[in-house]
C-alpha positions as CSV (number, residue, x, y, z in Angstrom):
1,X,3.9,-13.7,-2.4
2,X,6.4,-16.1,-1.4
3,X,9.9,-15.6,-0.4
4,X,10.4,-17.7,-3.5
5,X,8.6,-16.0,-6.1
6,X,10.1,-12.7,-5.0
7,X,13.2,-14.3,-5.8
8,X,12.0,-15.8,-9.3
9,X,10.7,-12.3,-9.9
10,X,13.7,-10.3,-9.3
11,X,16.0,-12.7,-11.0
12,X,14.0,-11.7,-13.9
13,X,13.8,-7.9,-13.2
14,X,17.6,-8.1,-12.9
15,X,17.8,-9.5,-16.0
16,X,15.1,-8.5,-18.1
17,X,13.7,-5.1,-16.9
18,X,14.0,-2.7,-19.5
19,X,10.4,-0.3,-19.0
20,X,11.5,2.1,-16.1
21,X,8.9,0.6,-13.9
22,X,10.2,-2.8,-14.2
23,X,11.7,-2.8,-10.7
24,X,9.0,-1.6,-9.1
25,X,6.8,-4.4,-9.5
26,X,8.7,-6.0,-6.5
27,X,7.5,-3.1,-3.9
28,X,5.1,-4.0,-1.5
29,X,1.4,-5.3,-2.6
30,X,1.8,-6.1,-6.0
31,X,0.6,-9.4,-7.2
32,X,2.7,-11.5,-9.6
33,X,1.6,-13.2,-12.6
34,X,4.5,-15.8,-14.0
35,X,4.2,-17.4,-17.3
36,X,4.2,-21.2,-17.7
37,X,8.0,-21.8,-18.9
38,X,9.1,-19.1,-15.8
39,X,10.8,-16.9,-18.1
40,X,8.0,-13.8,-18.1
41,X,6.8,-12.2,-15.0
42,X,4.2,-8.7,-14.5
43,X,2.9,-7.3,-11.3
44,X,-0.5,-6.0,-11.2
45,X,-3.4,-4.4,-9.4
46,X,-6.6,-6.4,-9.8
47,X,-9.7,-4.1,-9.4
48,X,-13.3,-4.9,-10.6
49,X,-12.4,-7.5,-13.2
50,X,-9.4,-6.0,-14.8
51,X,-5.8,-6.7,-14.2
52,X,-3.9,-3.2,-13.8
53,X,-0.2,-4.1,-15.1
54,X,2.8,-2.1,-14.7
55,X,4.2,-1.5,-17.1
56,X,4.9,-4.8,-19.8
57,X,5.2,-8.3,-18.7
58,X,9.6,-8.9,-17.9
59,X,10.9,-10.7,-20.3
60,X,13.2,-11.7,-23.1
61,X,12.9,-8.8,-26.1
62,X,11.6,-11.6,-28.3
63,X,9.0,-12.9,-25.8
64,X,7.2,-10.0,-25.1
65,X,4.8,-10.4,-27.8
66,X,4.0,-14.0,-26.6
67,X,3.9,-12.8,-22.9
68,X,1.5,-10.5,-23.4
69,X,-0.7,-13.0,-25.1
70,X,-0.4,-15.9,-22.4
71,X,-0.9,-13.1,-19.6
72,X,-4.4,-12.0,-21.6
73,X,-5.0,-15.2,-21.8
74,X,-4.6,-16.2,-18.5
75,X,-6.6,-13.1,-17.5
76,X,-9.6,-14.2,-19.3
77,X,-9.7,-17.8,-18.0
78,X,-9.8,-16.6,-14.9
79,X,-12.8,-13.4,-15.5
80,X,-10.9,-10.9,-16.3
81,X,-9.0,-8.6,-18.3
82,X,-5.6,-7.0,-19.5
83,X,-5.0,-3.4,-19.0
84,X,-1.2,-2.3,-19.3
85,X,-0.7,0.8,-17.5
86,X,2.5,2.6,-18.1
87,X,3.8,0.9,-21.5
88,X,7.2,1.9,-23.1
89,X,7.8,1.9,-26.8
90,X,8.1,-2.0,-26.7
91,X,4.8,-3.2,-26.2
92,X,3.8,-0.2,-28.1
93,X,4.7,-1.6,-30.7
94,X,3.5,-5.2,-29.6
95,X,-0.2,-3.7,-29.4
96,X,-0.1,-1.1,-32.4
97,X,0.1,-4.2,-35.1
98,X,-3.1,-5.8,-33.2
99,X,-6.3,-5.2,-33.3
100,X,-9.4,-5.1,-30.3
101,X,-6.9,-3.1,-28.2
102,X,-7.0,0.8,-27.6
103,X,-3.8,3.1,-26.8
104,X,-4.1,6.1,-24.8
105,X,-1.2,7.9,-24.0
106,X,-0.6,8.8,-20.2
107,X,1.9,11.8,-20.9
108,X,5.7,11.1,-21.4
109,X,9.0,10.7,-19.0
110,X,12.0,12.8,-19.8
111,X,15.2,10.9,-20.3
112,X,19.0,11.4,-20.0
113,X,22.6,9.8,-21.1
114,X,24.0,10.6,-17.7
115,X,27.5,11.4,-19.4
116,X,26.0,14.1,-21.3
117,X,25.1,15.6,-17.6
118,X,27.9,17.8,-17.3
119,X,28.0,19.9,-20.6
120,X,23.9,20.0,-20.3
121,X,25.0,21.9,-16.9
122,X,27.7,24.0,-18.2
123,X,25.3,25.5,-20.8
124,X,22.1,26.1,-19.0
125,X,22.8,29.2,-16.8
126,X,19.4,28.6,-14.5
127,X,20.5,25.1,-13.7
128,X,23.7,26.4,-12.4
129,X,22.1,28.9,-10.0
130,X,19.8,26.6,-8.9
131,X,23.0,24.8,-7.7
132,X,24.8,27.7,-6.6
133,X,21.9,28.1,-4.4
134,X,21.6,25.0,-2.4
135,X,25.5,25.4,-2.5
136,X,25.7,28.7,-0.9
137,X,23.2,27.4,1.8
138,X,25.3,24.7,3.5
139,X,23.7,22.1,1.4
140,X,25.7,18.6,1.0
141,X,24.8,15.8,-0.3
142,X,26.3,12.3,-0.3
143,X,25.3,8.5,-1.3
144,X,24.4,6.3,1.7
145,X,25.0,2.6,1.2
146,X,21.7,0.4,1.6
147,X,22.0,-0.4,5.3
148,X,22.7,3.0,6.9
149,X,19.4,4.4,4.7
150,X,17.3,1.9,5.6
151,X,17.8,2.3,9.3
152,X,17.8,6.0,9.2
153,X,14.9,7.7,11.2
154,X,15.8,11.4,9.4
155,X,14.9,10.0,6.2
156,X,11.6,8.7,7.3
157,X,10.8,11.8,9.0
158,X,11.3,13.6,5.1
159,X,9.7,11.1,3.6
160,X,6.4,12.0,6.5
161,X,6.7,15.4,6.1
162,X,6.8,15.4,2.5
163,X,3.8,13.3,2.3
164,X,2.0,15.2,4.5
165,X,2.3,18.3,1.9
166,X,1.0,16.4,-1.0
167,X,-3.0,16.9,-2.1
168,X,-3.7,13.6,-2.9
169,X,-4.1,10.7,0.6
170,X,-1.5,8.0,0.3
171,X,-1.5,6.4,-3.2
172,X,-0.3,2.2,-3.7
173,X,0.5,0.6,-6.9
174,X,3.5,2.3,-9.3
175,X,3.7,5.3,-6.2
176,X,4.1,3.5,-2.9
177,X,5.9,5.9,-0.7
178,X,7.8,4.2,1.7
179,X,10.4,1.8,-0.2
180,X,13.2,2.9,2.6
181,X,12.6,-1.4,3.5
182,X,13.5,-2.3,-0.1
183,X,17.2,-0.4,-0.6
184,X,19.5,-3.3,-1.2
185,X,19.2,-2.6,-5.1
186,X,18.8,1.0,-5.4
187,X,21.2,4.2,-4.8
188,X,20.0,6.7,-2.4
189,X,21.6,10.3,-2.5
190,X,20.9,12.5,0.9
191,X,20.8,16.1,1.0
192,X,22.2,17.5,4.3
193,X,22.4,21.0,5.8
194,X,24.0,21.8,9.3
195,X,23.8,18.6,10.2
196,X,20.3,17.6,9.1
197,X,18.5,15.8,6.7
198,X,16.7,18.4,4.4
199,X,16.1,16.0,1.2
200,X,16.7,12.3,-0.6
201,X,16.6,10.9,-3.5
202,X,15.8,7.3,-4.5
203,X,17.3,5.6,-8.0
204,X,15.9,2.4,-8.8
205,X,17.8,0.2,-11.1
206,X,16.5,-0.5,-15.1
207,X,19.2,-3.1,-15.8
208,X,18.4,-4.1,-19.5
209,X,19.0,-0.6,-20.7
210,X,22.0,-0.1,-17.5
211,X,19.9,2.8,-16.3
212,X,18.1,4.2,-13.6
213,X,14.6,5.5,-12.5
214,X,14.6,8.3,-9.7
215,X,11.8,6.6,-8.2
216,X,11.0,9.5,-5.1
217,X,12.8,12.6,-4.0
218,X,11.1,13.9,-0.8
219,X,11.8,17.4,0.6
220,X,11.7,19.0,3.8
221,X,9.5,22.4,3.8
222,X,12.6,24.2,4.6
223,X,15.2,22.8,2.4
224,X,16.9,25.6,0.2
225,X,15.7,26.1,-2.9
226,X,17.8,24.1,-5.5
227,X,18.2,20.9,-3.0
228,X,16.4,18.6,-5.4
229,X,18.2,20.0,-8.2
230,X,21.7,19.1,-6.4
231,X,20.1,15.7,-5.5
232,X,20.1,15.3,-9.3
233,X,23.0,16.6,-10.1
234,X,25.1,14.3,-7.7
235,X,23.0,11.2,-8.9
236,X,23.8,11.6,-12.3
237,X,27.2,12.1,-11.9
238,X,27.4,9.0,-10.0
239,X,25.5,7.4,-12.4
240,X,27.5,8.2,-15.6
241,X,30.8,7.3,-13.5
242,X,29.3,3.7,-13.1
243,X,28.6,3.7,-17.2
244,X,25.1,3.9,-17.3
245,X,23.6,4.9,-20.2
246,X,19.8,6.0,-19.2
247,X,18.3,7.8,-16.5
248,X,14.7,9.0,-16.4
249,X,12.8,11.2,-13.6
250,X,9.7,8.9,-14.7
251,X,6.2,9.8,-15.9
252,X,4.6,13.5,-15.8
253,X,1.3,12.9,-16.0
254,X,-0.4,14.7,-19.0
255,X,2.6,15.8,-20.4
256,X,2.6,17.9,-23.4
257,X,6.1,17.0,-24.2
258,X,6.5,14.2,-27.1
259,X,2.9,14.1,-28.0
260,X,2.6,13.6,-31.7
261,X,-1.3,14.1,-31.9
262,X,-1.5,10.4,-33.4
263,X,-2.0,9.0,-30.5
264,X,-5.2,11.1,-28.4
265,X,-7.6,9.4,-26.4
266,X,-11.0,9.1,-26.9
267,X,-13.5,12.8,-27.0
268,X,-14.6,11.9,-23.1
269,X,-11.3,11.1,-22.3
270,X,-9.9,14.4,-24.0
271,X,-12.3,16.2,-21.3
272,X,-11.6,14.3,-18.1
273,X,-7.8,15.0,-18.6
274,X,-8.1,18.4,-20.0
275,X,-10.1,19.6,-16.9
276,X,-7.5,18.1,-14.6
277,X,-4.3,19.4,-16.5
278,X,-6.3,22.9,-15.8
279,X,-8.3,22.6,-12.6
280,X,-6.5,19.6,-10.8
281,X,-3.4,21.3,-9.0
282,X,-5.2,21.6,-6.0
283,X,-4.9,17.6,-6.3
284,X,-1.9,16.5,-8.1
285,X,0.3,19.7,-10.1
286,X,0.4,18.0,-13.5
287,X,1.7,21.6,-14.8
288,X,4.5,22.1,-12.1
289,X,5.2,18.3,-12.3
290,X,6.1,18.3,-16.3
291,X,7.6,21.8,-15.7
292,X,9.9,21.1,-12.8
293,X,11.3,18.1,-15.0
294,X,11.4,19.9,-18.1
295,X,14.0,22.2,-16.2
296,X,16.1,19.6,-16.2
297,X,16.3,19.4,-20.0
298,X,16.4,16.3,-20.3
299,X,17.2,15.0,-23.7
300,X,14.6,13.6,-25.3
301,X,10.7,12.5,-23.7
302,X,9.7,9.1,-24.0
303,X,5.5,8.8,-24.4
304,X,3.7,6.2,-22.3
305,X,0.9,4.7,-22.1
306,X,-2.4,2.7,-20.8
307,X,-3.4,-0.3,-23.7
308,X,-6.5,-1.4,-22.5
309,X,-9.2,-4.3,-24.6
310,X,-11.6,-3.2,-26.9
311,X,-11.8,-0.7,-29.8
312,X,-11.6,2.4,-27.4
313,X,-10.4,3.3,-23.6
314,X,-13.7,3.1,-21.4
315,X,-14.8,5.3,-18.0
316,X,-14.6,1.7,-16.4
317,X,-10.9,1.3,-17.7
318,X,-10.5,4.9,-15.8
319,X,-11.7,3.6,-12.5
320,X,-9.8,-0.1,-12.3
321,X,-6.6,2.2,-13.2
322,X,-8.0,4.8,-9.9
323,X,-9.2,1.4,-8.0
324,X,-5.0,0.3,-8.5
325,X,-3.8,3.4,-7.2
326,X,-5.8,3.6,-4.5
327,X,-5.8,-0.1,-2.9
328,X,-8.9,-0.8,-4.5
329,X,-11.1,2.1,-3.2
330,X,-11.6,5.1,-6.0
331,X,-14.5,6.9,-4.3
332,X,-12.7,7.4,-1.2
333,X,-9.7,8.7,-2.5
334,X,-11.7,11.1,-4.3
335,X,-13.4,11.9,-1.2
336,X,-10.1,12.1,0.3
337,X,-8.5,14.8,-2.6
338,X,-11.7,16.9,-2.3
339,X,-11.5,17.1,1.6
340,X,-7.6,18.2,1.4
341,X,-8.4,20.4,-1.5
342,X,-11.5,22.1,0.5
343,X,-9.6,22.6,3.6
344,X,-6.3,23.8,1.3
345,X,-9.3,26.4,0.1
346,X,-10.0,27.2,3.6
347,X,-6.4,27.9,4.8
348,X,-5.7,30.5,1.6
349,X,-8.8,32.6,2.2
350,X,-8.2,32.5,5.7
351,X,-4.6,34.0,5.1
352,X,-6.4,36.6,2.7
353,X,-8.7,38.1,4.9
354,X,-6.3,38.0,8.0
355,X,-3.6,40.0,6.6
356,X,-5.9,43.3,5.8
357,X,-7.1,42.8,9.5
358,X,-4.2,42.8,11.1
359,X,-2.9,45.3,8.7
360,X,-5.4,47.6,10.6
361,X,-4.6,47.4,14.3
């Protein structure tokens, strides 16, 4: 994409962004698709045929509906096809009146009112101790401005060793991990003990609803327990002292929290995500995800969802949304999860069958 377009597309993320991934459809790789009048804007993932986009097209309230019709469109004339990945309640609602489209819902993100930060703190006694213990362990943490985090080394270093813990290879699309190039519009919040940087957190702006996503919050292994939670707590506080109104910790996959039962996917679909919600932690901790955010109690849970063509949600909708997370290679980041997960195996048995030897000597 041009310098140009990046431009055109920000102006109108700036503007217009109101799902909590707006913004991020200006990291790197994402392809833009603007409307004829230049007022609309979506980034996607093309893979096999379909156009993976995040989130809704950015636009004007009353032309999403019209949007989303000249971006189908558009789609179709050129072999393709339309699946929105990550939907709020606005095109929700766009879609639910129509029909030849099918709505799965992904799981939900939790959302706050940052001002209401401080009494939700005050009455939750284990978010408190959770703060009392990074606290009591040296931990500090302060905002950087834009330029100072972008040049930093100690936050890539993090950011390396944080990835380096997670199951899953290096993902693209709505999770690129390294935005430390792209700060000028976010907030980033750095956790720092005896000197050293032990954690971040990244907020990136949703300006329509004067909010923010907390797009990443990387760890060292041996940052105190309660860092992220004091990352958190310091971001909200500076969020509600700017005045704005929302603040989400983005989508946990599967989430059980805000389903309604009126909206589950199709029987083979109700499988797939069943097995992973209960076998897939040695890839991706759906559970611990949607717990650790639920901690937070957050006020209310927002569903989200994938609205894909055709009277029901296919296995072939399934991989172009894998094929957009992984740069256009499912198989291999399959492959990639079950060669992390085996050797993850590995390590834990060997641990188990070391410690009665040594127990012996």
């Amino acid at each position: 994409m041009t310098d140009r377009d990046w431009n055109a597309a920000r102006a109108l993320v700036m503007r217009h962004g109101w799902n909590a991934v707006a913004y991020q459809i200006l990291n790197p790789g994402m392809r833009h698709w603007f409307s004829r009048a230049g007022d609309a804007v979506a980034g996607y993932a093309a893979f096999a045929g379909t156009w993976v986009v995040a989130g809704a097209p950015v636009c004007a309230p009353e032309r999403l509906a019209s949007a989303a019709t000249e971006l189908e469109a558009d789609a179709v004339g050129r072999g393709a096809r339309v699946l929105f990945f990550g939907a709020g309640a606005r095109l929700e609602q766009v879609y639910a009146r129509r029909a030849g489209h099918s709505l799965v819902r992904l799981g939900a993100q939790p959302v706050w009112d940052p001002a209401a930060w401080p009494d939700i703190v005050r009455r939750k006694s284990s978010l408190r101790a959770q703060l009392n213990r990074a606290r009591n362990k040296g931990v500090h943490i302060e905002e950087w401005p834009a330029a100072r985090a972008q040049s930093s080394d100690a936050l890539r270093a993090v950011l390396r060793e944080w990835l380096a813990t997670r199951g899953l290879p290096p993902l693209s699309f709505l999770v690129v991990p390294d935005i430390l190039d792209t700060l000028d519009d976010r907030r980033t919040f750095v956790a720092e003990r005896d000197g050293r940087v032990v954690g971040f957190l990244v907020g990136t702006p949703v300006p329509a609803r004067r909010g923010w996503l907390v797009e990443e919050w990387p760890r060292t292994r041996d940052a105190p327990n309660g860092t992220t939670h004091s990352l958190v707590d310091v971001a909200m506080r500076a969020f509600a002292a700017d005045r704005s109104s929302y603040v989400t910790l983005g989508l946990a996959p599967l989430a059980q929290h805000g389903a309604n039962g009126l909206d589950a996917p199709p029987p083979w679909l109700r499988v797939v995500l069943r097995w992973a919600r209960a076998h897939g932690r040695r890839f991706y901790n759906f559970a611990g995800l949607e717990a650790f955010k639920a901690s937070m109690q957050p006020m209310t849970w927002e569903p989200i969802y994938a609205i894909a063509p055709g009277g029901t949600f296919t296995p072939r909708m399934l991989r172009a949304v894998a094929g957009a997370f992984s740069a256009g290679n499912p198989e291999r980041l399959v492959a990639r999860a079950l060669l992390s997960a085996a050797r993850e195996e590995l390590h834990r048995w060997r641990v188990r069958h070391e410690r009665p030897s040594r127990a012996s000597h």
